[in-house]
PyMOL Python script that loads the backbone (N, CA, C, O; Angstrom):
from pymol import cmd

cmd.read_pdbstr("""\
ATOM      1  N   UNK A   1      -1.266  13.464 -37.861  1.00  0.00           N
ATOM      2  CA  UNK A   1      -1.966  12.194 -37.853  1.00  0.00           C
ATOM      3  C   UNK A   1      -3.226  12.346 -37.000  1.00  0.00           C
ATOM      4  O   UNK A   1      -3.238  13.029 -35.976  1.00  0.00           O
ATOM      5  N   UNK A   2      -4.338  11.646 -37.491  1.00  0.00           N
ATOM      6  CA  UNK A   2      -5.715  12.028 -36.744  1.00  0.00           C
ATOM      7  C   UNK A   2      -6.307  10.655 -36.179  1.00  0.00           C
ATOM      8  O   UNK A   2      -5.872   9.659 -36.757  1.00  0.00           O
ATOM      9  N   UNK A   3      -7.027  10.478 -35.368  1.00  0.00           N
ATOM     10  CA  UNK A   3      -7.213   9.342 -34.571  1.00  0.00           C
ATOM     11  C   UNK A   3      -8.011   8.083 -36.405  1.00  0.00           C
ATOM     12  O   UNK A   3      -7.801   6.885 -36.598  1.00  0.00           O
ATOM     13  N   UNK A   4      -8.703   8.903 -37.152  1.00  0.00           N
ATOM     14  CA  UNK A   4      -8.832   8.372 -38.567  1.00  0.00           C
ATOM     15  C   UNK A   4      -7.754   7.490 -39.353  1.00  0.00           C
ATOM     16  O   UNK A   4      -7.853   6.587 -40.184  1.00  0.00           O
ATOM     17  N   UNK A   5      -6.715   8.121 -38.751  1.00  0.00           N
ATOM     18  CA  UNK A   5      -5.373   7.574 -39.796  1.00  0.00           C
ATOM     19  C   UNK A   5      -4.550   6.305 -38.925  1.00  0.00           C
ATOM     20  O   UNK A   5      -3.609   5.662 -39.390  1.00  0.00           O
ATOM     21  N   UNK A   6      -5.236   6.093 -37.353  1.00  0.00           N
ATOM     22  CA  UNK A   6      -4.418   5.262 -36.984  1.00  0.00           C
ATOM     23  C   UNK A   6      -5.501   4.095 -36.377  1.00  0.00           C
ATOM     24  O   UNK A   6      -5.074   3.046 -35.893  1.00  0.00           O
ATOM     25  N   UNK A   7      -6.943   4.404 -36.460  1.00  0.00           N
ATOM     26  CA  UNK A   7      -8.136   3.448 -36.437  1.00  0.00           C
ATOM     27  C   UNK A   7      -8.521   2.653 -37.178  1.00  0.00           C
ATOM     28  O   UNK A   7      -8.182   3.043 -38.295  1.00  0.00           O
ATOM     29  N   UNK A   8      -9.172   1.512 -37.270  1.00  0.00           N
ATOM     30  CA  UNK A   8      -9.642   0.720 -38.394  1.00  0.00           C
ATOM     31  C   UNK A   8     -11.239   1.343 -38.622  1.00  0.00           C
ATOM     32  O   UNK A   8     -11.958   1.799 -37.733  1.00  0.00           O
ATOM     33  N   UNK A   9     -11.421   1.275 -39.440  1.00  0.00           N
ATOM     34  CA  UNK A   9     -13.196   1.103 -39.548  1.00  0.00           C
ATOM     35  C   UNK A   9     -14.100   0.305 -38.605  1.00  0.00           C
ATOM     36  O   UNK A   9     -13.440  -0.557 -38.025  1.00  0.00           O
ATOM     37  N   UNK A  10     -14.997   0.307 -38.366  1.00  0.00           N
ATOM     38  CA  UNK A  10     -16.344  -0.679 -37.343  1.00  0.00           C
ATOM     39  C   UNK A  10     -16.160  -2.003 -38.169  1.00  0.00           C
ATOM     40  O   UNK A  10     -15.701  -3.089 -37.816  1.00  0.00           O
ATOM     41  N   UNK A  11     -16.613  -1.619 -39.268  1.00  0.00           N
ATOM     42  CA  UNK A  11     -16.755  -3.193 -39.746  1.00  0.00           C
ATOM     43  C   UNK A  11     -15.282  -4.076 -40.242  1.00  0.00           C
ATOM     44  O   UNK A  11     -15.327  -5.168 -40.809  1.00  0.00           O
ATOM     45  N   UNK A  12     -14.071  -3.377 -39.909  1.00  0.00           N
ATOM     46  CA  UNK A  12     -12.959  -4.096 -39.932  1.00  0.00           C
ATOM     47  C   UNK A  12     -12.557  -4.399 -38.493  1.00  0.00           C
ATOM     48  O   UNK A  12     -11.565  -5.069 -38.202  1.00  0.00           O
ATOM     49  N   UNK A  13     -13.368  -3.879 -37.647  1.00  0.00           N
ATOM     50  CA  UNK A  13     -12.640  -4.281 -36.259  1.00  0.00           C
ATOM     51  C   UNK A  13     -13.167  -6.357 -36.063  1.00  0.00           C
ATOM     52  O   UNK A  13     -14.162  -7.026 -36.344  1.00  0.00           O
ATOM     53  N   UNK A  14     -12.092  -6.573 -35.571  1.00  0.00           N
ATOM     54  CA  UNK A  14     -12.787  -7.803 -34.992  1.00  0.00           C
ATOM     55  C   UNK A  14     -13.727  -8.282 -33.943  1.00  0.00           C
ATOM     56  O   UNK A  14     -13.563  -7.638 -32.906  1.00  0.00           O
ATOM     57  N   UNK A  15     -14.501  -9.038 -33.865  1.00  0.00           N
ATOM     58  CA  UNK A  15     -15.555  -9.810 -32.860  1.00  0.00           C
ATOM     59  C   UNK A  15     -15.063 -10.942 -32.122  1.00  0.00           C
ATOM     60  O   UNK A  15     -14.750 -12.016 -32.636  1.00  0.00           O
ATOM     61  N   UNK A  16     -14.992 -10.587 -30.562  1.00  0.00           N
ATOM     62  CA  UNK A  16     -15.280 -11.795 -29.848  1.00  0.00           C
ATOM     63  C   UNK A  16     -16.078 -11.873 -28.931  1.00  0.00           C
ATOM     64  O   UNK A  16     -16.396 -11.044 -28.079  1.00  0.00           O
ATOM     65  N   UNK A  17     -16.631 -13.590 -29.236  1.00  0.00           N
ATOM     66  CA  UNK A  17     -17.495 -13.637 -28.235  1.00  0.00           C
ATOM     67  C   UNK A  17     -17.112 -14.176 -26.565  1.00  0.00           C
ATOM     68  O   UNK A  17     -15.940 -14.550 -26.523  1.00  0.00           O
ATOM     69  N   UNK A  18     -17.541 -14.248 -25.748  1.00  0.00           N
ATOM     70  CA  UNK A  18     -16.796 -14.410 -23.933  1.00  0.00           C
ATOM     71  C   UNK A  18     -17.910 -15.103 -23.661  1.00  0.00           C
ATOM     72  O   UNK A  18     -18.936 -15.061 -24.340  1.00  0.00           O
ATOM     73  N   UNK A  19     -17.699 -15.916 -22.419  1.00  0.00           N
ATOM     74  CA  UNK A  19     -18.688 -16.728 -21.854  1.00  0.00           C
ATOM     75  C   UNK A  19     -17.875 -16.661 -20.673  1.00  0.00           C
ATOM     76  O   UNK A  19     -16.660 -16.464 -20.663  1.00  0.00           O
ATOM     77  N   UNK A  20     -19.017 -16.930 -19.147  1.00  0.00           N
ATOM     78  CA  UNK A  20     -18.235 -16.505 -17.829  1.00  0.00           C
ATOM     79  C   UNK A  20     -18.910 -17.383 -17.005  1.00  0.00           C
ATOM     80  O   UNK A  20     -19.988 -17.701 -17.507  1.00  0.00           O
ATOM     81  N   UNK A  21     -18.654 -18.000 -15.728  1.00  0.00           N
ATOM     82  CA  UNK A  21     -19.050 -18.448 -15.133  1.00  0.00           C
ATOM     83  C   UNK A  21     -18.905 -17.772 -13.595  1.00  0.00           C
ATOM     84  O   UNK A  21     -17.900 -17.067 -13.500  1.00  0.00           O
ATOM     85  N   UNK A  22     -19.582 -17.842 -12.588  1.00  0.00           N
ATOM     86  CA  UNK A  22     -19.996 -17.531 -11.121  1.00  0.00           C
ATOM     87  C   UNK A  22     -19.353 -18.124 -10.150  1.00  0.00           C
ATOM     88  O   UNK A  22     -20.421 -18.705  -9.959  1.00  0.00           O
ATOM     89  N   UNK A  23     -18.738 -18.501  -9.439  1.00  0.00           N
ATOM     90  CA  UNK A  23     -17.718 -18.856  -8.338  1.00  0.00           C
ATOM     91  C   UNK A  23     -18.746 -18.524  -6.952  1.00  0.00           C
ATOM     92  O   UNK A  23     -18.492 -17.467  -6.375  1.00  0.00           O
ATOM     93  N   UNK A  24     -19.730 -19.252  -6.472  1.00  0.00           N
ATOM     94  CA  UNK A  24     -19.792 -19.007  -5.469  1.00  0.00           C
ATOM     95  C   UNK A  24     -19.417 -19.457  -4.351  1.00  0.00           C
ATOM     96  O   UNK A  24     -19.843 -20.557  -4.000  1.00  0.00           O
ATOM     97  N   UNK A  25     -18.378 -18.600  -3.371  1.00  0.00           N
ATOM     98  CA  UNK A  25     -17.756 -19.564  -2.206  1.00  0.00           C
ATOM     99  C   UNK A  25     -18.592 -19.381  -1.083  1.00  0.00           C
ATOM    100  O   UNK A  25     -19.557 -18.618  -1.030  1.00  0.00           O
ATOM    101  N   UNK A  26     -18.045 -20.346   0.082  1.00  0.00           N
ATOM    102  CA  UNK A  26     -18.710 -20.444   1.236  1.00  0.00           C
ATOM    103  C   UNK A  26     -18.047 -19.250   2.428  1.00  0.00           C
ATOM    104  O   UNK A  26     -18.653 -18.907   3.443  1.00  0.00           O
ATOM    105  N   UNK A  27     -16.922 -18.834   2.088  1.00  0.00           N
ATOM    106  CA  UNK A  27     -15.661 -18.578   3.134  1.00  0.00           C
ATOM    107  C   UNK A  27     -15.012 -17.782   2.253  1.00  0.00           C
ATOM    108  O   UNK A  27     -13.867 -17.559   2.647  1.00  0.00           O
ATOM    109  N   UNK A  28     -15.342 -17.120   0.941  1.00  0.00           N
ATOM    110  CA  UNK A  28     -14.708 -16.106   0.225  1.00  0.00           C
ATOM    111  C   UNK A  28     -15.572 -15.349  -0.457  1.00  0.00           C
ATOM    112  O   UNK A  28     -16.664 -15.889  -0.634  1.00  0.00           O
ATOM    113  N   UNK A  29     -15.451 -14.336  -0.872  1.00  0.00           N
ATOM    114  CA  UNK A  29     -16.398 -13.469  -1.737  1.00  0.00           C
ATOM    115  C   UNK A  29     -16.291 -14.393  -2.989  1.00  0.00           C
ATOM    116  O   UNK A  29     -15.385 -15.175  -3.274  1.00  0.00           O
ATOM    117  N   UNK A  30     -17.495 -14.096  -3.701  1.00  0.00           N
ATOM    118  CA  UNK A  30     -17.941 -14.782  -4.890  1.00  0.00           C
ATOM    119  C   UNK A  30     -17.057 -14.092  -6.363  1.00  0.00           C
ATOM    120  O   UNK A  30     -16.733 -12.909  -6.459  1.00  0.00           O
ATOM    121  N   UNK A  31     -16.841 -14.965  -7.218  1.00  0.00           N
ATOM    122  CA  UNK A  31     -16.268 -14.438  -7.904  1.00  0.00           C
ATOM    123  C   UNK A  31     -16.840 -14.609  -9.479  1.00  0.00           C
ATOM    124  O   UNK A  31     -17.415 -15.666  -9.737  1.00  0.00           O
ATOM    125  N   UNK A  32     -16.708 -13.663 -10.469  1.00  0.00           N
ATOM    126  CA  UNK A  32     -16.895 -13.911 -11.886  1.00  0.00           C
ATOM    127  C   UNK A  32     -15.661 -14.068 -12.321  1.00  0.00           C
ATOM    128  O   UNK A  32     -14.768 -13.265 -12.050  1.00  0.00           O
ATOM    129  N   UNK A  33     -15.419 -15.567 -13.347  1.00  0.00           N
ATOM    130  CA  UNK A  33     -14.218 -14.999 -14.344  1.00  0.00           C
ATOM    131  C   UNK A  33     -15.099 -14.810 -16.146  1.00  0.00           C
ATOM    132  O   UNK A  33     -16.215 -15.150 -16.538  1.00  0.00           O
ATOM    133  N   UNK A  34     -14.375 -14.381 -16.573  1.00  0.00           N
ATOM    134  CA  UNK A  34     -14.869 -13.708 -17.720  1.00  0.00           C
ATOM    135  C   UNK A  34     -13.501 -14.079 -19.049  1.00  0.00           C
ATOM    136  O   UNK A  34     -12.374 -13.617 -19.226  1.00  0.00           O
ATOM    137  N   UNK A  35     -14.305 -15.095 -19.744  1.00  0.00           N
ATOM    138  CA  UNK A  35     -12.828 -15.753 -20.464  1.00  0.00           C
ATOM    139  C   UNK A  35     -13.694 -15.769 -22.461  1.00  0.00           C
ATOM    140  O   UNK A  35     -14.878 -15.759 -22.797  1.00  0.00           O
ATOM    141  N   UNK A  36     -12.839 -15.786 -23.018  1.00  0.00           N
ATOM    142  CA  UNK A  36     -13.229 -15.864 -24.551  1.00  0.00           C
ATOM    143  C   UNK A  36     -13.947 -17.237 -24.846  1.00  0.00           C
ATOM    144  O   UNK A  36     -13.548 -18.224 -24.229  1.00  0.00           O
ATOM    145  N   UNK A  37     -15.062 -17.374 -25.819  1.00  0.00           N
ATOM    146  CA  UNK A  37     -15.430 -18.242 -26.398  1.00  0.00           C
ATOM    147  C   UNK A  37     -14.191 -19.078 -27.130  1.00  0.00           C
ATOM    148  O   UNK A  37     -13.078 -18.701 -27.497  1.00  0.00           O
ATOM    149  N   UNK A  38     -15.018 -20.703 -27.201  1.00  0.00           N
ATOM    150  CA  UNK A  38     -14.077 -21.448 -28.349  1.00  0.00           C
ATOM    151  C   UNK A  38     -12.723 -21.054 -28.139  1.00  0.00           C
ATOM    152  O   UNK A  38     -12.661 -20.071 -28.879  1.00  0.00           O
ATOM    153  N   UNK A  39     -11.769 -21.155 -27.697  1.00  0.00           N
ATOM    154  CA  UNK A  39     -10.110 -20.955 -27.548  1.00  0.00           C
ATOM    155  C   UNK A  39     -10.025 -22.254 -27.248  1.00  0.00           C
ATOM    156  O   UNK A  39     -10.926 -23.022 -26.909  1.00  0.00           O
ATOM    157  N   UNK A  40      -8.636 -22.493 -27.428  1.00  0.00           N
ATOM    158  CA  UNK A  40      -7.538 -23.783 -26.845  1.00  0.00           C
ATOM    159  C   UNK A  40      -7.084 -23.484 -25.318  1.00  0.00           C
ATOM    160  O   UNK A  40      -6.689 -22.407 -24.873  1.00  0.00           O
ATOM    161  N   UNK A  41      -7.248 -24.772 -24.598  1.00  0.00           N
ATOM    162  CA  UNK A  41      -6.783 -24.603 -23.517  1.00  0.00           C
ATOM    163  C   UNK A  41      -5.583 -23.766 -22.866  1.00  0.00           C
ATOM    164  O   UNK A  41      -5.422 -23.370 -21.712  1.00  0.00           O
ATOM    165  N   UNK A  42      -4.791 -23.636 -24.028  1.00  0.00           N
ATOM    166  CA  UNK A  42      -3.561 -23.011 -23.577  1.00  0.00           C
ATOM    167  C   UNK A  42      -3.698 -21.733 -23.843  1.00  0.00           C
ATOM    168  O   UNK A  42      -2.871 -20.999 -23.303  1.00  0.00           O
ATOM    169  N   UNK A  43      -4.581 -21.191 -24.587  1.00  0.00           N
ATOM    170  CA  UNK A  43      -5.339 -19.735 -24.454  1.00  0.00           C
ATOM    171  C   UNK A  43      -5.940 -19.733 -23.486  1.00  0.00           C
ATOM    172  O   UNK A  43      -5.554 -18.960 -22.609  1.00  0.00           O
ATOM    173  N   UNK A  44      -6.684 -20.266 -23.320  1.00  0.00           N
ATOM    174  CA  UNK A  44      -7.731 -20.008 -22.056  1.00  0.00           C
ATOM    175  C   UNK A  44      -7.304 -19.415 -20.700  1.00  0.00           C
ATOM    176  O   UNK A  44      -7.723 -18.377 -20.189  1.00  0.00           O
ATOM    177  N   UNK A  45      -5.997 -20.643 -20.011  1.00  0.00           N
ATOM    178  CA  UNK A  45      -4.751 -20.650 -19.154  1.00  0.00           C
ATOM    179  C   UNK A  45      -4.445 -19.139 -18.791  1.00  0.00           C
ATOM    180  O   UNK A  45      -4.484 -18.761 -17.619  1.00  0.00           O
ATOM    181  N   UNK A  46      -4.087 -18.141 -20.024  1.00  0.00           N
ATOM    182  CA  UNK A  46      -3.558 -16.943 -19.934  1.00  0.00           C
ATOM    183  C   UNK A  46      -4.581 -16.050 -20.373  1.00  0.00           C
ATOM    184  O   UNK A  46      -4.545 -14.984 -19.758  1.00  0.00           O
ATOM    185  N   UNK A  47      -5.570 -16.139 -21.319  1.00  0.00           N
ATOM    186  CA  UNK A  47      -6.760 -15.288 -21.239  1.00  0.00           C
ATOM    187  C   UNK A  47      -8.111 -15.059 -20.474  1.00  0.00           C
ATOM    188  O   UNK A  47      -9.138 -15.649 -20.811  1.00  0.00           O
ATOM    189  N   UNK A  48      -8.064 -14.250 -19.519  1.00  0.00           N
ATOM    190  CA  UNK A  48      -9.058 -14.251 -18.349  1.00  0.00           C
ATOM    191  C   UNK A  48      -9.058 -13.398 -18.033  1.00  0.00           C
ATOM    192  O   UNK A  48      -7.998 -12.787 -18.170  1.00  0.00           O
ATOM    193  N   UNK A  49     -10.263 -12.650 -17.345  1.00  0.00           N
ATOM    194  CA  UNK A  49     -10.188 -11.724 -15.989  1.00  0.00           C
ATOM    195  C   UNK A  49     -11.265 -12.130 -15.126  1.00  0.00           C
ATOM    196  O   UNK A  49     -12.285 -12.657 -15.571  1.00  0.00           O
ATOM    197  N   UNK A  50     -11.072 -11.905 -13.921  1.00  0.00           N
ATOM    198  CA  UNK A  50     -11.891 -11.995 -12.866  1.00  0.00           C
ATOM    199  C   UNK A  50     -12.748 -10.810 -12.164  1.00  0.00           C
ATOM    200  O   UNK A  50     -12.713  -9.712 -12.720  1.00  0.00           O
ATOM    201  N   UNK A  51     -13.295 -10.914 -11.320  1.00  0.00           N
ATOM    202  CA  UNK A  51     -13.704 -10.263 -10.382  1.00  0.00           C
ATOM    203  C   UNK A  51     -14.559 -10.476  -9.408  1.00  0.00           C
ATOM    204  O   UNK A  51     -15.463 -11.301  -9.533  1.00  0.00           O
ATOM    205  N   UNK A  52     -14.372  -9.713  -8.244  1.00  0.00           N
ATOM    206  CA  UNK A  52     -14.879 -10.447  -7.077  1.00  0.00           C
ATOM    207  C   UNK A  52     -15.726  -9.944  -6.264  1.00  0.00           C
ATOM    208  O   UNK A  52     -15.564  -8.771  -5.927  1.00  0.00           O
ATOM    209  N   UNK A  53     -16.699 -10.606  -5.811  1.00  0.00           N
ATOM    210  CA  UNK A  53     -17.560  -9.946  -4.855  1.00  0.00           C
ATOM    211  C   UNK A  53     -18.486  -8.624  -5.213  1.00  0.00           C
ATOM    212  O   UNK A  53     -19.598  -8.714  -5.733  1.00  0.00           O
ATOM    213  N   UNK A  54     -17.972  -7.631  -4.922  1.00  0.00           N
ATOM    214  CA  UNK A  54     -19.091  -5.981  -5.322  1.00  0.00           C
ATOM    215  C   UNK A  54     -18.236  -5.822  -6.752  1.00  0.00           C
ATOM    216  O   UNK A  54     -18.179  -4.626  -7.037  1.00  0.00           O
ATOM    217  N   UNK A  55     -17.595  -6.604  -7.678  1.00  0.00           N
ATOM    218  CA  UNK A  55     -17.217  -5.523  -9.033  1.00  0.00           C
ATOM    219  C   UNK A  55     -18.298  -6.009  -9.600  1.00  0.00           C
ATOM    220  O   UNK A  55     -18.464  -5.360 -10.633  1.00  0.00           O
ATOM    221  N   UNK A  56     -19.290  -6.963  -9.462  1.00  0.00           N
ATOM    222  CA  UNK A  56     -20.228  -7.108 -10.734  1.00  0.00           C
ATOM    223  C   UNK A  56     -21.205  -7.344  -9.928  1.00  0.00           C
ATOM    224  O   UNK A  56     -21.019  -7.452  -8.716  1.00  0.00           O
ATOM    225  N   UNK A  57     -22.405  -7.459 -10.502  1.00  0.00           N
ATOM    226  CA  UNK A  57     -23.593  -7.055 -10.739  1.00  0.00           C
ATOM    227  C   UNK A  57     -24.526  -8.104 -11.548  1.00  0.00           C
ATOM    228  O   UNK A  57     -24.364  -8.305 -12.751  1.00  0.00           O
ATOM    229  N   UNK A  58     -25.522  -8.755 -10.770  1.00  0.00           N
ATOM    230  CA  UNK A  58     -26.330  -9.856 -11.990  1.00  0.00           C
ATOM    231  C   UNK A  58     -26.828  -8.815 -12.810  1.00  0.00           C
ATOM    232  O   UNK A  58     -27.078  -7.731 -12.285  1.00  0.00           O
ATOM    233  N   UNK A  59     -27.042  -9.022 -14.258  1.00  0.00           N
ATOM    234  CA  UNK A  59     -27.962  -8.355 -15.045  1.00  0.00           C
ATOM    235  C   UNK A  59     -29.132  -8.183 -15.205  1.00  0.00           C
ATOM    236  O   UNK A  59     -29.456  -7.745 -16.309  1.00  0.00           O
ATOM    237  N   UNK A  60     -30.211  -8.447 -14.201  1.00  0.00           N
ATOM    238  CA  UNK A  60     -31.509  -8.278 -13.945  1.00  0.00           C
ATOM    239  C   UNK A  60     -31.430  -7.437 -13.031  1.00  0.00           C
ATOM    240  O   UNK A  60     -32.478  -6.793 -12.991  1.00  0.00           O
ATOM    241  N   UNK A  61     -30.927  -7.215 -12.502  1.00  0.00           N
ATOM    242  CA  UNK A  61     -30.466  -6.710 -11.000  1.00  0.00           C
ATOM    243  C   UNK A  61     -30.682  -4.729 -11.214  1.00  0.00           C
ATOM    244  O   UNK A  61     -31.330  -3.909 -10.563  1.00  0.00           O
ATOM    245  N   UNK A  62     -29.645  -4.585 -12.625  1.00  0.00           N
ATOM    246  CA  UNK A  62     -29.441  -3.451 -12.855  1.00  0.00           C
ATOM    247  C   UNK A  62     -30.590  -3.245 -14.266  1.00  0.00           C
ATOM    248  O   UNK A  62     -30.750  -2.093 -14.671  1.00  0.00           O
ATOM    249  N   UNK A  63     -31.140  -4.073 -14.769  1.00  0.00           N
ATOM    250  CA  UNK A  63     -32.275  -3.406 -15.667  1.00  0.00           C
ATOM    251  C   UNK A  63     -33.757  -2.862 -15.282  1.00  0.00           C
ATOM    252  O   UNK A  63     -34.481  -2.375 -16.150  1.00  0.00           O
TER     253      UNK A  63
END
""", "prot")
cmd.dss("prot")
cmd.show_as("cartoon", "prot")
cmd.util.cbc("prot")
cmd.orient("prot")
């Protein structure tokens, strides 16, 4: 079996889009969470990641 036989094609893979917002605290490192477009709240709840302080980077910052 070859990584061919157990991959989909590019244009069969699926697309999502994410939207994130900035957490800036006064008394904690700042945080990004990073969650999917358009979902139901009860997706939302369990689909997330975060990160805090030095894992990210504004994007002007690094271009």
């Amino acid at each position: 079996m070859t990584d061919a036989d157990v991959h989909t094609s590019d244009s069969e893979e699926p697309t999502y889009e994410f939207d994130h917002v900035t957490v800036e605290n006064d008394h904690a490192p700042n945080e990004c969470a990073i969650f999917p477009h358009d979902v139901s709240e009860d997706v939302l709840m369990t689909t997330w990641i975060s990160a805090h302080d030095d894992s990210f980077v504004d994007l002007e910052t690094m271009r």
